[in-house]
MIDOSE-1310 file (N, C-alpha, C; in nm, 2 decimals, decimal comma, always signed):
residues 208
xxxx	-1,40/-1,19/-0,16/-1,25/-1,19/-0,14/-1,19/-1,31/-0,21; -1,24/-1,40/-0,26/-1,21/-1,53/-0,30/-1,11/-1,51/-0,47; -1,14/-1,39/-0,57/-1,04/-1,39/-0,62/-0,86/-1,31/-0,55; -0,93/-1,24/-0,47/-0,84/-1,17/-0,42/-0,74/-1,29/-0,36
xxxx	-0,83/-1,39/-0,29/-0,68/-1,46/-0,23/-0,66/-1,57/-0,34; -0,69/-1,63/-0,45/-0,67/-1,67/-0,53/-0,53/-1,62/-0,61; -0,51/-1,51/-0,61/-0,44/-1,42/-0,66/-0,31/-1,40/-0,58; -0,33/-1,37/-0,45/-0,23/-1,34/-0,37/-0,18/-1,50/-0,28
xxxx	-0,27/-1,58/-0,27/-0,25/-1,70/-0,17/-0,16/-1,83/-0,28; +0,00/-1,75/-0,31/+0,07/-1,83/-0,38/+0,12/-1,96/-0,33; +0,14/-2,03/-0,46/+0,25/-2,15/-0,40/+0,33/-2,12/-0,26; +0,43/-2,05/-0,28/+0,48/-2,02/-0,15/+0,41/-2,00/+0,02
xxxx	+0,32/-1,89/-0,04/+0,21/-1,87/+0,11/+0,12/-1,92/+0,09; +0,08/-2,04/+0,07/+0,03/-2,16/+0,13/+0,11/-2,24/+0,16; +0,26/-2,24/+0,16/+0,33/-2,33/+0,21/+0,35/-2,30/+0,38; +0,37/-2,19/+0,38/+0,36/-2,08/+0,48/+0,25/-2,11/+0,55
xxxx	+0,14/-2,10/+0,52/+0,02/-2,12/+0,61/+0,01/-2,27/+0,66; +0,04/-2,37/+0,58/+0,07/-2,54/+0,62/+0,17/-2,49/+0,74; +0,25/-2,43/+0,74/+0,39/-2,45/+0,83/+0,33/-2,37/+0,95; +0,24/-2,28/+0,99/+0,21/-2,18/+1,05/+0,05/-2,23/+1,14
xxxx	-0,01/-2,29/+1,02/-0,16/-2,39/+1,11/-0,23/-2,30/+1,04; -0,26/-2,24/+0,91/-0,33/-2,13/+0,93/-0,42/-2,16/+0,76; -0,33/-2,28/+0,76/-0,38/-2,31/+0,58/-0,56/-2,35/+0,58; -0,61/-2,46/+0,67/-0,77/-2,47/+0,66/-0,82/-2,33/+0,69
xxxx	-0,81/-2,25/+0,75/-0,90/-2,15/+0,82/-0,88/-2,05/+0,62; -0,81/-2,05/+0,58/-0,76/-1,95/+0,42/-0,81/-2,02/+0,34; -0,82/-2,18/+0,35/-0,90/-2,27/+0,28/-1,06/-2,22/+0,19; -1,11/-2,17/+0,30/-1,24/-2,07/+0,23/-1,21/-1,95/+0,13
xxxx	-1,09/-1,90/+0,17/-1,14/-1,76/+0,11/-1,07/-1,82/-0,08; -1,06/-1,94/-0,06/-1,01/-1,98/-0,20/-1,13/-2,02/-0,26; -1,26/-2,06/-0,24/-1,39/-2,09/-0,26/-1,45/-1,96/-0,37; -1,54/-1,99/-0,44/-1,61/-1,87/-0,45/-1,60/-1,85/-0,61
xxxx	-1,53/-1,76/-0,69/-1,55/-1,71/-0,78/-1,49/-1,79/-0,92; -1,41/-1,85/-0,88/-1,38/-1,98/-1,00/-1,28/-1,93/-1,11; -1,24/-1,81/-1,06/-1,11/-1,74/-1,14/-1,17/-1,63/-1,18; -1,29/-1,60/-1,13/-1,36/-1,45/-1,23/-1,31/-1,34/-1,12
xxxx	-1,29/-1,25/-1,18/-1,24/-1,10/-1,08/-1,38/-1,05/-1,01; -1,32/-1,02/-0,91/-1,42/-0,92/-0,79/-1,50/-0,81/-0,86; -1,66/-0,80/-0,80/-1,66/-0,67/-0,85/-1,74/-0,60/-0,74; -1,67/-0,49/-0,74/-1,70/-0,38/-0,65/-1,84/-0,33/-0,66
xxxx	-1,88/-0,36/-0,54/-2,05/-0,27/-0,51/-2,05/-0,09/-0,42; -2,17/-0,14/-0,39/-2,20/+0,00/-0,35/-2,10/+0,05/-0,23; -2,07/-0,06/-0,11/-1,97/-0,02/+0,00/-1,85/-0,01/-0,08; -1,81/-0,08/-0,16/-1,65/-0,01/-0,22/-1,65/+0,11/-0,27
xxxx	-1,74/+0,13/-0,35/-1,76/+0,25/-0,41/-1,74/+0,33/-0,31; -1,84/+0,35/-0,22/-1,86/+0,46/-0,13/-1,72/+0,44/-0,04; -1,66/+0,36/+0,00/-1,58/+0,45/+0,04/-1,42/+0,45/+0,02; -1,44/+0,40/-0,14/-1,36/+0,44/-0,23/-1,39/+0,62/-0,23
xxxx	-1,44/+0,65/-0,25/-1,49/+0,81/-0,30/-1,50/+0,87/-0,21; -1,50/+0,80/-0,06/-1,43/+0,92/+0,07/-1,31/+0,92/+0,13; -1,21/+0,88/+0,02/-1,07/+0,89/+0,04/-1,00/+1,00/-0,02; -0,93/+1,05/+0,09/-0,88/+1,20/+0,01/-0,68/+1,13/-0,02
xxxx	-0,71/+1,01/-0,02/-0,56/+0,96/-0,04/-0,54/+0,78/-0,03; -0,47/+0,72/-0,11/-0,43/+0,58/-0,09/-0,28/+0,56/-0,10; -0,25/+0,41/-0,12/-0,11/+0,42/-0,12/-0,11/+0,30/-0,28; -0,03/+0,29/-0,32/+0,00/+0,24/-0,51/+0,14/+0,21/-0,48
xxxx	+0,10/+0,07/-0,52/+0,22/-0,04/-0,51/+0,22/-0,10/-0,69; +0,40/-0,09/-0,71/+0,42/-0,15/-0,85/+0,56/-0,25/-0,83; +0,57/-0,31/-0,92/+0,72/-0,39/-0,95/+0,75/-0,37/-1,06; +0,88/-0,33/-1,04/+0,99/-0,30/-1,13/+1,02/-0,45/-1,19
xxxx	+1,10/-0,40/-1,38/+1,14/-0,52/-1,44/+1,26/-0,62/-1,35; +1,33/-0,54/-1,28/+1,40/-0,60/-1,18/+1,35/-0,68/-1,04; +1,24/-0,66/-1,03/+1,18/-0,75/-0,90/+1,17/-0,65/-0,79; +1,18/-0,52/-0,78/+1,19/-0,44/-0,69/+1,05/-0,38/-0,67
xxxx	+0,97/-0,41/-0,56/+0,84/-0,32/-0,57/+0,87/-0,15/-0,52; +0,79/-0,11/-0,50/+0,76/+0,05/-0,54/+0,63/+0,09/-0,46; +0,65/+0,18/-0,36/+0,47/+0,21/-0,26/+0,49/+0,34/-0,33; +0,40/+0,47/-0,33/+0,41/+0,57/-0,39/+0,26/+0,60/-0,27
xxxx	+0,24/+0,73/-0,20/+0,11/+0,79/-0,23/+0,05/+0,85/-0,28; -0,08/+0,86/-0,33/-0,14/+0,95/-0,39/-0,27/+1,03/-0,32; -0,24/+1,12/-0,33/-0,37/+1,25/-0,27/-0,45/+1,31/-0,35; -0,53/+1,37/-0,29/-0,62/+1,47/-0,34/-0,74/+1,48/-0,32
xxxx	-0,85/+1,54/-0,31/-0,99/+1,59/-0,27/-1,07/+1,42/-0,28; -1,19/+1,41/-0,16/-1,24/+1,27/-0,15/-1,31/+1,29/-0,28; -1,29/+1,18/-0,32/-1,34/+1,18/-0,45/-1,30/+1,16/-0,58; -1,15/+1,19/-0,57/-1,02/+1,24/-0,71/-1,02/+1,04/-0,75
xxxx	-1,04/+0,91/-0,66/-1,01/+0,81/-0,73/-1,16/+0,82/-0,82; -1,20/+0,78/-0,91/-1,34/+0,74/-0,99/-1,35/+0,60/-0,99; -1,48/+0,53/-0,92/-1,50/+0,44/-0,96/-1,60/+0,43/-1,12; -1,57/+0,38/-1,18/-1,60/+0,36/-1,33/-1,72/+0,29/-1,36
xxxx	-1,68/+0,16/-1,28/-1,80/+0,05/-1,28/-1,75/-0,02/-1,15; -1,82/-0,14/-1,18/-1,79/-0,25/-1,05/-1,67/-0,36/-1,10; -1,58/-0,29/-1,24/-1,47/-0,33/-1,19/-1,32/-0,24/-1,25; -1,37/-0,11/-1,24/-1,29/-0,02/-1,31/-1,27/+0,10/-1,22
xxxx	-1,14/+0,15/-1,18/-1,09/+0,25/-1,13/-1,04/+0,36/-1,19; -1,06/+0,51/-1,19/-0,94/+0,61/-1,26/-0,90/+0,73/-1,20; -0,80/+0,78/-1,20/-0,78/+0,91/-1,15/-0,65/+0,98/-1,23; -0,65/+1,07/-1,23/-0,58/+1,15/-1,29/-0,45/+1,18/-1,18
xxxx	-0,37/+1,16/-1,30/-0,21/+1,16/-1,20/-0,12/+1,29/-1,26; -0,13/+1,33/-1,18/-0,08/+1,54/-1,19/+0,09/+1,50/-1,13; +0,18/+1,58/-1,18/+0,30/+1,60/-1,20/+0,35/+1,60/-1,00; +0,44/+1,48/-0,98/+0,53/+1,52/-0,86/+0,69/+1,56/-0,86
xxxx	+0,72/+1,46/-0,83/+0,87/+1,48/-0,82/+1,01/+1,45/-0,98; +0,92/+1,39/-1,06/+0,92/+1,42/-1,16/+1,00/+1,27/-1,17; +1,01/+1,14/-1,10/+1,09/+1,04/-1,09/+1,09/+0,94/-1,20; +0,91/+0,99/-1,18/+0,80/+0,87/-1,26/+0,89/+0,73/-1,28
xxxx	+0,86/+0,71/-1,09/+0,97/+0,52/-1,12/+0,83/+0,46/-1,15; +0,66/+0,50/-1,07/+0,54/+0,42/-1,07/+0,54/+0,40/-1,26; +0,50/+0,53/-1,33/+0,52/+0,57/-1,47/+0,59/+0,39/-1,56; +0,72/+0,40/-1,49/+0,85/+0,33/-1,60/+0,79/+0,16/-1,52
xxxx	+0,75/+0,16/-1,38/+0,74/+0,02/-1,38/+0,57/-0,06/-1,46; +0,49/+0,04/-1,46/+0,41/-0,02/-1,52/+0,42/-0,04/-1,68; +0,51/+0,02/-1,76/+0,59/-0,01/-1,89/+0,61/-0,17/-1,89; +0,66/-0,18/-1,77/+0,70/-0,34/-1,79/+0,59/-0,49/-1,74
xxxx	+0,53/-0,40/-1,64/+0,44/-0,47/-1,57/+0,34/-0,41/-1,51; +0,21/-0,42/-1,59/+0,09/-0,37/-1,55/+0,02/-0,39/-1,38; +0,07/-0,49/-1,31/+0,04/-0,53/-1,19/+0,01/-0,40/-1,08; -0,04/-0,42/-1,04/-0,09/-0,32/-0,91/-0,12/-0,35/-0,80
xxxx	-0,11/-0,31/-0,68/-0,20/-0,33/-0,53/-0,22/-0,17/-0,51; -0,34/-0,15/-0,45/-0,42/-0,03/-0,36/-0,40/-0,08/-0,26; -0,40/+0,07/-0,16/-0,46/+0,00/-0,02/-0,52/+0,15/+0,00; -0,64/+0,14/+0,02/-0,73/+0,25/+0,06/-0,75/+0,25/+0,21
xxxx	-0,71/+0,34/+0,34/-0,69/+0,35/+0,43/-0,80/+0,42/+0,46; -0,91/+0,40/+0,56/-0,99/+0,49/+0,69/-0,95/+0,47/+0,83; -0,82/+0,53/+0,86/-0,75/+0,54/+0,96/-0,84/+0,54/+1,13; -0,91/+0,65/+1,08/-1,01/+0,75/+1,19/-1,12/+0,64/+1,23
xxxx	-1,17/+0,50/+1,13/-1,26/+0,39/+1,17/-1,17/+0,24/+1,17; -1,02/+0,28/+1,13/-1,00/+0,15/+1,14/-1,01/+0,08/+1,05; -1,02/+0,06/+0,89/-1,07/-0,01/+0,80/-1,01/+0,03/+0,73; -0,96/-0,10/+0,62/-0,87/-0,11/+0,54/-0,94/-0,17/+0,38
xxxx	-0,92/-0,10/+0,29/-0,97/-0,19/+0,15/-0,87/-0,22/+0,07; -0,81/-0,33/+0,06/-0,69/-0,33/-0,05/-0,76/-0,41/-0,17; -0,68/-0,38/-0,27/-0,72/-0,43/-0,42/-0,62/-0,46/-0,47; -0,64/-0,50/-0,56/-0,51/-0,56/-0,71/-0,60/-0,55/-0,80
xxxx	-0,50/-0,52/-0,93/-0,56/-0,54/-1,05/-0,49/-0,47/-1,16; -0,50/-0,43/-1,27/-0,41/-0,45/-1,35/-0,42/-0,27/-1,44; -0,28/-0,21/-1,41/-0,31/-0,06/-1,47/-0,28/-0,06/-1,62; -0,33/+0,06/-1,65/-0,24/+0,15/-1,78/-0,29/+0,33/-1,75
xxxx	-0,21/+0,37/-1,82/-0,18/+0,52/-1,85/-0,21/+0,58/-1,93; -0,33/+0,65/-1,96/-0,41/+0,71/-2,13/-0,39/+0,85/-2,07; -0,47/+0,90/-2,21/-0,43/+1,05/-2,23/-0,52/+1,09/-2,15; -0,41/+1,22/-2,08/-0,56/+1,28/-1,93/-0,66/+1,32/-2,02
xxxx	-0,62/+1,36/-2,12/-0,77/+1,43/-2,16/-0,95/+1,38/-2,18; -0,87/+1,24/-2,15/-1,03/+1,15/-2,10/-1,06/+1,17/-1,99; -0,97/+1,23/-1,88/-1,05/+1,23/-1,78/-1,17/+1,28/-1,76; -1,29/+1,25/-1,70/-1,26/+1,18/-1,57/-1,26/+1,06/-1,63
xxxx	-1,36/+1,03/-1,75/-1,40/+0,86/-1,78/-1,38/+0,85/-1,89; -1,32/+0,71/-1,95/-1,32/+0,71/-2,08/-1,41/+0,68/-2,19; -1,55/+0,69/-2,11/-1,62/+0,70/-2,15/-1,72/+0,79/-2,19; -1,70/+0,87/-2,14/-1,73/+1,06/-2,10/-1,85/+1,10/-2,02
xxxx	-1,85/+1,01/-1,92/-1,93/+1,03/-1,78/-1,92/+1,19/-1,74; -1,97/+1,22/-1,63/-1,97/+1,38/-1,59/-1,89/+1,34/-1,45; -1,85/+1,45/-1,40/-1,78/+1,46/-1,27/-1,66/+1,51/-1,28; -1,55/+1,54/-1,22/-1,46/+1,67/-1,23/-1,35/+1,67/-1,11
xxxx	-1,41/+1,60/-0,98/-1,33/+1,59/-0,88/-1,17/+1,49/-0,92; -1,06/+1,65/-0,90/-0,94/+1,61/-0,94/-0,85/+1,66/-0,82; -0,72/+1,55/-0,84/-0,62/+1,65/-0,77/-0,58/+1,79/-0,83; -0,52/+1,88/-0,80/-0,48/+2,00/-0,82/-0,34/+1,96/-0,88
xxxx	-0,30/+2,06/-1,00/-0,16/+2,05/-1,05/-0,18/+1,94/-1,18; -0,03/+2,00/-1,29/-0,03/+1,95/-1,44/-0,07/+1,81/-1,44; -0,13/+1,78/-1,48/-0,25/+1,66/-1,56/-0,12/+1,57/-1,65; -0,07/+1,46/-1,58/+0,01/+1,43/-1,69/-0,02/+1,28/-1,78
xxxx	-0,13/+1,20/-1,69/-0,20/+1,10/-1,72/-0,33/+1,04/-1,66; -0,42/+0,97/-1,73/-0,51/+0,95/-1,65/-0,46/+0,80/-1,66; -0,47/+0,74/-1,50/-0,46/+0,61/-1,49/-0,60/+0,54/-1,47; -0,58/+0,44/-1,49/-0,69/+0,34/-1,53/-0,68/+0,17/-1,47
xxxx	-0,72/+0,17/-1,33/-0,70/+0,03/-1,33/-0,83/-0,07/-1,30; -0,82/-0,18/-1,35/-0,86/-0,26/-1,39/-0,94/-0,37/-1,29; -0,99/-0,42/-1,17/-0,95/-0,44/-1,05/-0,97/-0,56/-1,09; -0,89/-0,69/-1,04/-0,86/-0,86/-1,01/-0,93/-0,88/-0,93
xxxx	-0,89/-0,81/-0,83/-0,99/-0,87/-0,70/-1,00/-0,78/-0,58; -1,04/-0,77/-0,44/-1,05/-0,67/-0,33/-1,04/-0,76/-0,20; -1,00/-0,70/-0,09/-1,04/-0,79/+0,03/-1,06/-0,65/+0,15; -1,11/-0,69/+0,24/-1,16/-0,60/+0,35/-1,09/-0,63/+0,45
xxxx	-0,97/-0,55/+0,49/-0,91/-0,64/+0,65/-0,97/-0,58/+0,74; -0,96/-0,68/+0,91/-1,02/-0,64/+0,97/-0,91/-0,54/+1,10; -0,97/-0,49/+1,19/-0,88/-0,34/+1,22/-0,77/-0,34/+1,32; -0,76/-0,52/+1,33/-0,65/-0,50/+1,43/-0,52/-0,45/+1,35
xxxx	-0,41/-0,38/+1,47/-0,31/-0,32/+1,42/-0,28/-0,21/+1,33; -0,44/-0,17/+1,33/-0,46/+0,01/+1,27/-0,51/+0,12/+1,37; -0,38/+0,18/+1,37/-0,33/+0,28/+1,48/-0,44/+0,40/+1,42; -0,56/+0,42/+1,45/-0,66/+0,53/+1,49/-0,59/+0,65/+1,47
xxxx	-0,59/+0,72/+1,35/-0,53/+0,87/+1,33/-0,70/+0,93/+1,24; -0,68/+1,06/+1,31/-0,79/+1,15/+1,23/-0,69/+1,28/+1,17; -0,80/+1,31/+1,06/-0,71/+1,43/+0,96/-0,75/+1,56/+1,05; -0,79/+1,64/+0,99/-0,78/+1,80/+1,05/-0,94/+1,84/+1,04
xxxx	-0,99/+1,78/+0,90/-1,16/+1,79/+0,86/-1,19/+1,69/+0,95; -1,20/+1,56/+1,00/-1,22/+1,46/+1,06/-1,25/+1,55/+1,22; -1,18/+1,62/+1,28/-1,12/+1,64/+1,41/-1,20/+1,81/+1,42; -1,23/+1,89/+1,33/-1,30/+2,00/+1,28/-1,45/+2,02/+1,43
xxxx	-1,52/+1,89/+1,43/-1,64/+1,95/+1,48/-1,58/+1,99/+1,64; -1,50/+1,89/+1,67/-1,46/+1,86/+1,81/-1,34/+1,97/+1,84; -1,26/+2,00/+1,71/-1,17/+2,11/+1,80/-1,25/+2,23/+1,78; -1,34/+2,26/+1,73/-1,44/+2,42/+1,72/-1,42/+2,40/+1,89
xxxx	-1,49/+2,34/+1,90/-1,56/+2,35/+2,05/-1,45/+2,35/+2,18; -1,36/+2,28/+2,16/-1,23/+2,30/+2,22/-1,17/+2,42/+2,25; -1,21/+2,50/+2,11/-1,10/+2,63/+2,08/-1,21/+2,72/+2,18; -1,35/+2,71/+2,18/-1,46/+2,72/+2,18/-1,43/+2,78/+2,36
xxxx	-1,43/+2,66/+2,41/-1,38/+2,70/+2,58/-1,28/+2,73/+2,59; -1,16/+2,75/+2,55/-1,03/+2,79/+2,55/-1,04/+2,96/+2,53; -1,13/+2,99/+2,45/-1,14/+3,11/+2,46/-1,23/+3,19/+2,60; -1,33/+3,08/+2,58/-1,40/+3,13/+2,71/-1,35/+3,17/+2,84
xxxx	-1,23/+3,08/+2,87/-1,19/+3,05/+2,97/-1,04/+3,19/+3,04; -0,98/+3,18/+2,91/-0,90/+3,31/+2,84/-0,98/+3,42/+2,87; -1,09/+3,45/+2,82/-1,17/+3,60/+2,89/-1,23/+3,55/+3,04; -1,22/+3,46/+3,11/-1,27/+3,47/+3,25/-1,14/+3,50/+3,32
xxxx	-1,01/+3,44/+3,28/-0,89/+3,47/+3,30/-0,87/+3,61/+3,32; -0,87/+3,67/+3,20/-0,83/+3,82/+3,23/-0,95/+3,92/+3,32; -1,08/+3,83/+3,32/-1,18/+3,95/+3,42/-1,15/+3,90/+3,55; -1,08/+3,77/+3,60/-1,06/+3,73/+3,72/-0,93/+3,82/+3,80
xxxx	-0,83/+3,81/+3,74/-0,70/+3,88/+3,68/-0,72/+4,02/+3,71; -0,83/+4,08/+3,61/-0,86/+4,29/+3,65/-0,92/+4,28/+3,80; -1,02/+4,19/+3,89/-1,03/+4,21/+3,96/-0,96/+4,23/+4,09; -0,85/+4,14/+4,06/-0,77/+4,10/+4,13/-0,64/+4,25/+4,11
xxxx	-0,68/+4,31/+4,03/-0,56/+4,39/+4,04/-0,41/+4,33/+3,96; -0,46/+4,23/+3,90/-0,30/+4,16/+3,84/-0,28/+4,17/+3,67; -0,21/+4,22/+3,65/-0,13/+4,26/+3,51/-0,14/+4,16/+3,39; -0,12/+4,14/+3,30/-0,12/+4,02/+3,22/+0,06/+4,02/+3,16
């Protein structure tokens, strides 16, 4: 995490942390890598690659940042190496403000979200926009898992650094796949119960 807070632990917020009591305890996470970028191992990877969505943060030449999400099948981000990101970015609303602010400013934050465990991976690091037709790698690795819909770029970022937060103040949400084993079995006695309903019901002489 040591370039990550290198990176983010500015003049200003460390002035902030002096004012706050919180500057020795951050003191460490400035230790460590001596200005070299993070690199991602096997836990990023992996669960980089069971995310069917993150969120992509940019700044505008005006100072304005930019959250945007992105979706698609676990898998669609590629980790490249242990310090390279890509995925293919398919046609939305057609605004392309993410598109116009990286023109000016390559900068980036991820935040890769596992809601359902609580766990948060954010990154920084530094994008650009090549021809999809490299995808998936531009190096011409194998693999395929993409979002659906017109292919308008492959993005490519670069990573600076990562950190791992820990899960307080992450409100526990499961998807529909996540929640699958446990509502079968739900739907499971709901039916059951539905046909004891109606044989209790004929016995009884009562109508539906």
């Amino acid at each position: 995490m040591s370039r990550y807070a290198q990176v983010a632990f500015t003049h200003h917020v460390r002035r902030v942390q002096e004012e706050r009591g919180s500057a020795s305890a951050m003191e460490r996470l400035l230790a460590g890598n001596a200005g070299r970028a993070d690199r991602m191992g096997a836990v990023e990877t992996e669960f980089i690659a069971a995310r069917d969505g993150f969120y992509l943060a940019t700044v505008s030449e005006t100072g304005w940042p930019y959250i945007q999400f992105r979706g698609g099948p676990p898998g669609f981000v590629h980790v490249l190496d242990e310090a390279t990101l890509a995925f293919l970015d398919v046609r939305g609303n057609r605004q392309y403000i993410t598109a116009g602010n990286l023109r000016g400013n390559d900068r980036v934050s991820l935040f890769f979200m596992d809601y359902a465990r609580r766990t948060r991976l954010k990154v920084l690091g530094r994008a650009e926009l090549r021809d999809p037709g490299e995808f998936p790698d531009p190096r011409g690795r194998s693999g395929d898992t993409r979002t659906e819909g017109h292919a308008e770029s492959l993005l490519v970022v670069t990573v600076e650094g990562f950190a791992w937060n820990c899960a307080k103040h992450i409100t526990p949400r499961f998807s529909e796949a996540e929640l699958a084993g446990t509502l079968d079995r739900v739907y499971e006695r709901i039916t059951e119960l539905e046909q004891e309903n109606r044989e209790l019901r004929a016995r009884l002489g009562l109508r539906d």
